[in-house]
C-alpha positions in Angstrom: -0.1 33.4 -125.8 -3.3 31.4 -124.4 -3.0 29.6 -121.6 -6.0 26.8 -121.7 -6.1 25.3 -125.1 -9.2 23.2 -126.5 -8.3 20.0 -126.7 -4.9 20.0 -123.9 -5.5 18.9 -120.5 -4.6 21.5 -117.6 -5.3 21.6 -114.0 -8.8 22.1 -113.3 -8.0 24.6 -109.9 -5.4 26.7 -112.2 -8.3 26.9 -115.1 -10.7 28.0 -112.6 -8.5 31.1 -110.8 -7.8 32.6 -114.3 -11.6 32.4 -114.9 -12.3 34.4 -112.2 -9.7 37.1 -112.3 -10.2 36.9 -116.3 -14.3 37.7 -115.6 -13.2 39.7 -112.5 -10.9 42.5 -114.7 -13.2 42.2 -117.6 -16.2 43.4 -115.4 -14.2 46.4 -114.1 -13.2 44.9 -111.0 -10.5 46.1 -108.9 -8.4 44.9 -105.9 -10.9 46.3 -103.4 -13.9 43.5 -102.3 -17.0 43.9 -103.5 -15.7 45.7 -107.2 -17.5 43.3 -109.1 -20.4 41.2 -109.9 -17.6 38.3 -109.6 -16.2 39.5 -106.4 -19.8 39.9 -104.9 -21.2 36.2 -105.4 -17.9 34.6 -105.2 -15.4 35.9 -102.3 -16.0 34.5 -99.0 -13.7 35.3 -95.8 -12.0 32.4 -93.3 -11.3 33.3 -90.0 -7.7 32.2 -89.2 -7.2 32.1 -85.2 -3.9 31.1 -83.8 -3.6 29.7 -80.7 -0.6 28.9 -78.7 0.5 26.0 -77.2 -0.8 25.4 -74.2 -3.5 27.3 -74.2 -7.2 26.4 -75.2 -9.1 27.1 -78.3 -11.5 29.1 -76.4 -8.7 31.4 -75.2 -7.7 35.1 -77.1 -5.6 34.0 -79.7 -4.7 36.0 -82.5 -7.5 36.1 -85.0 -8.0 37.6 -88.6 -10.1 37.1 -91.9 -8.7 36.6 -94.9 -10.5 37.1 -98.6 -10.9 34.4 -100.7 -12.5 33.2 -104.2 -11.9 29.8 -103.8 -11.0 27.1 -101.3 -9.5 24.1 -101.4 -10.2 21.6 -98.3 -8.4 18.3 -98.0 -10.5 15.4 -97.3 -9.4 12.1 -95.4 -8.9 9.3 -98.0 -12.9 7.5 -98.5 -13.1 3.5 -97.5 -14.7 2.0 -100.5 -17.9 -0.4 -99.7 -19.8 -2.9 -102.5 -23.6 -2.4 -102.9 -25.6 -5.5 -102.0 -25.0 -7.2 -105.4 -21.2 -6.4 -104.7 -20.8 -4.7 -108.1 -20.8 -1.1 -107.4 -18.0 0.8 -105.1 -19.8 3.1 -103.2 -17.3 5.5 -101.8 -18.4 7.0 -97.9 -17.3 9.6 -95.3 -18.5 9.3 -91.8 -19.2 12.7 -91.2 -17.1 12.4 -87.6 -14.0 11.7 -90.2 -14.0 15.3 -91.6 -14.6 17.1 -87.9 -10.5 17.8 -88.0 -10.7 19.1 -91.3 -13.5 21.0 -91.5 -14.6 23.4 -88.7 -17.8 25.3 -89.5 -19.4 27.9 -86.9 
């Protein structure tokens, strides 16, 4: 059967995963990186680095890339401001607020 129908609501993440595997396998790709067009402008690596306790970030910790086609990053919760005629919500993020979600080097 079909998974997304016209007209029913689904999650947008799930929707976009089958897109890309469905564009992915009909494009020849395979399960080794770079198989596709798909896999070429779309896959991205994070570098995972563990660190035990105790020990600084700095340190040798176990480190490792993994593939992926999409990522999903939490973001803290945004305080909501009015505009100057105090209509408008204007959602904002001090950029400080996302430095322990996002790491980028």
């Amino acid at each position: 059967g079909n998974r997304f129908k016209i007209g029913e609501q689904s999650d947008p993440m799930d929707f976009l995963a089958w897109l890309l595997n469905a564009l992915h396998t009909a494009l020849g790709g395979t399960k080794k990186p770079g198989s596709s067009v798909i896999q070429r402008a779309f896959q991205g690596f994070v570098r995972v680095t563990t660190v035990s306790a105790g020990e600084d970030e700095e340190s040798a910790g176990e480190s490792r890339e993994i593939p992926f086609l999409y990522l999903t990053v939490d973001v803290p919760s945004a305080p909501l401001f009015k505009d100057a005629l105090e209509r408008n919500i204007i959602p904002q993020v001090p950029l400080f607020a996302l430095q322990g979600f996002v790491r980028v080097t």
